[in-house]
N, C-alpha and C positions, 0 to 999 in steps of 0.2 A: 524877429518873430517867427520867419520862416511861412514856406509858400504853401498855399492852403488850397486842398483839391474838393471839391463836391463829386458825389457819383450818386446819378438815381438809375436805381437797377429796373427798369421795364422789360422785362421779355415779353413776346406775344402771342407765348398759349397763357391760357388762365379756364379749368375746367367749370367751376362754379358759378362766375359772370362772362361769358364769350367778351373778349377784347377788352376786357375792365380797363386794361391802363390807359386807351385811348377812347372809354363810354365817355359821353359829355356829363358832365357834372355843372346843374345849373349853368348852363351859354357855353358854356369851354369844356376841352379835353380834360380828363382830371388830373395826369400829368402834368399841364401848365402850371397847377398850383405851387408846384414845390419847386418848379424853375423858376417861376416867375418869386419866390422868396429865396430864392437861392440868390438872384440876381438884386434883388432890391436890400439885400444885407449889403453885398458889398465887399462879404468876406475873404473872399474867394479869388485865388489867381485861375483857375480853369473849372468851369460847369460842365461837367458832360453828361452824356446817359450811356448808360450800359444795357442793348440790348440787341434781338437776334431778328429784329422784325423792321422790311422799310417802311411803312406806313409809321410804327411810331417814333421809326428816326426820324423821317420827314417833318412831324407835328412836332417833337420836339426842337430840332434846327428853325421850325419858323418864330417859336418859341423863345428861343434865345440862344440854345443847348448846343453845345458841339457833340459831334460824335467821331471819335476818333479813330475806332475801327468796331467791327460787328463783331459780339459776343459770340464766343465758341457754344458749340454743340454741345460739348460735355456739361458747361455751366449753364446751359439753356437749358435743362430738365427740370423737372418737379424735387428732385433730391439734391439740387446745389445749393448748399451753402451761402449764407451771405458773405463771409469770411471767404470761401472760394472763389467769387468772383471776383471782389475788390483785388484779393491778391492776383490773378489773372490779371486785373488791369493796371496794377502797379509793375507788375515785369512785363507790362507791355510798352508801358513808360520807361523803364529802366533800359528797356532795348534802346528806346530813341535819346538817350542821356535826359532824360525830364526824372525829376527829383521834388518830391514834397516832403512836408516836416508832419501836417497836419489833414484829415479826411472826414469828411462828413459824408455820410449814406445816408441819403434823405428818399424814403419809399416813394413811389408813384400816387398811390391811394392816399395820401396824406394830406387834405387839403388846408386843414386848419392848422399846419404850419405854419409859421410866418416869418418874418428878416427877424422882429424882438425875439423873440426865443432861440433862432440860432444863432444869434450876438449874448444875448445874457449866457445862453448855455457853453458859448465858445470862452467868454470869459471867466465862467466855474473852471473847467476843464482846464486852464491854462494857471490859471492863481493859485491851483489845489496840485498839480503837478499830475493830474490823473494819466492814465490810460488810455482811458476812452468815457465817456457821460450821453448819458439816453435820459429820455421823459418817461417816467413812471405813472402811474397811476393808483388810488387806495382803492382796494376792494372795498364794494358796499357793504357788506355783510362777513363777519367775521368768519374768515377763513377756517382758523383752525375750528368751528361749527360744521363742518363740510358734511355732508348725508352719502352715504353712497347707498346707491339703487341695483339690486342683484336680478340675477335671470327670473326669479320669481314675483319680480314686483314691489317685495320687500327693503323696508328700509332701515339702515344702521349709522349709529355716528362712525364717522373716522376714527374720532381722537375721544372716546367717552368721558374724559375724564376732563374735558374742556367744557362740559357740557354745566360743570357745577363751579364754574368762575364766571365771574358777572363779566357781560360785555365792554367794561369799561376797563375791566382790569388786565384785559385780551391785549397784547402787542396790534399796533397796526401792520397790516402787509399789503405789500404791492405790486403790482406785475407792469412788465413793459408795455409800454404803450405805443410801440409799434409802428413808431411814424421816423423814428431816426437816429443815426450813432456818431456822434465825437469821436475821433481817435487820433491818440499819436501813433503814428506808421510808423516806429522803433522799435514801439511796444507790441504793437498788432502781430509786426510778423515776427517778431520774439515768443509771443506767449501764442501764435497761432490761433486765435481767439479773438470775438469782439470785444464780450465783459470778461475783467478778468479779477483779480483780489484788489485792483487797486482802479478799480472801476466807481464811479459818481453820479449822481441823478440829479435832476430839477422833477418836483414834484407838477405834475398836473392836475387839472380836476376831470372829472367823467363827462362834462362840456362842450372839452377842449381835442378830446378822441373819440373817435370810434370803427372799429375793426371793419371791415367791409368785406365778405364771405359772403351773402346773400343779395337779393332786393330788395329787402326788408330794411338789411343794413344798409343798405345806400341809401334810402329815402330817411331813416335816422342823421345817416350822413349830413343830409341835405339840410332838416331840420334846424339839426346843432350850430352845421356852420352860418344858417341864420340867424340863430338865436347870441351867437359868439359874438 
């Protein structure tokens, strides 16, 4: 089957929410959530966290998390890459002869993860011969309907000509859902990329996510995973 790494990438600047990865979410850090489904899948020969801060190594080590060594400077910035760090932490493993077949990125902010959906999803991903496989989401509102709004206040379709086919006859579209990534490490650092042509999804509903950039979003956050 081949040995299967988890990485949740936490660094500890975050401008929007001061300290987000380690705010408490409902009783706990909201980093424990993704450890503690990391851990109760099962899946996994090494958990760790990838990041540049001791406070959220600490919370993650009591958590369950190893941490193997602290995130470089370069990948601790606002413009690294997901793909940048993972690879950093694959040739930091390849230094010490550790070798994986399979990797999940499972974000910090993602609490309505859980062990079912990274087993069902590692199952897709493995059956279908993919890449790499993330959870999507449908847009509520048909996309190609988009408005854009200009310097004057005014507004226009995007796509006008979308405007005169019924909503039902519209394609559905979806965007990432932003809580974690499947991948074969053959294919990752081949194609240097997370999604690639030969990339896969498990569909989610708008219940099951929510992006967390505000306060607003975090108490949505909090809502959902009650309502889950």
């Amino acid at each position: 089957m081949g040995k299967k790494l988890c990485i949740i990438p936490a660094r500890g600047g975050s401008k929007r929410i001061p300290r987000k990865n380690a705010k408490d979410f409902l009783g706990k850090p909201i980093i424990a959530y993704s450890i503690e489904a990391a851990l109760k899948s099962k899946l996994f020969d090494y958990i760790m966290v990838s990041t540049d801060d001791e406070e959220i190594a600490e919370i993650s080590k009591s958590f369950g998390a190893s941490i193997p060594f602290f995130r470089s400077k370069k990948n601790s910035s606002d413009f690294a890459t997901t793909f940048e760090v993972i690879e950093e932490i694959l040739e930091k493993f390849q230094e010490q002869n550790q070798f994986f077949k399979f990797c999940c990125c499972i974000y910090p902010c993602a609490p309505q993860v859980n062990s079912d959906i990274l087993i069902s999803s590692f199952k897709m991903l493995d059956a279908n011969n993919y890449d790499s496989l993330l959870p999507i989401v449908k847009y509520g509102h048909p996309i190609q309907r988009a408005l854009i709004l200009d310097d004057e206040g005014k507004i226009k379709y995007d796509k006008p000509k979308n405007t005169l086919i019924r909503s039902q006859d519209l394609n559905d579209m979806f965007h990432d859902a932003g809580q974690f990534y499947w991948m074969n490490i053959k294919a990752l650092l081949k194609n240097k990329s997370v999604i690639s042509q030969n990339s896969g999804a498990i569909v989610i509903s708008e219940l099951q996510v929510q992006d967390i950039d505000s306060e607003l979003d975090w108490k949505l956050a909090e809502i959902k995973f009650k309502l889950s």
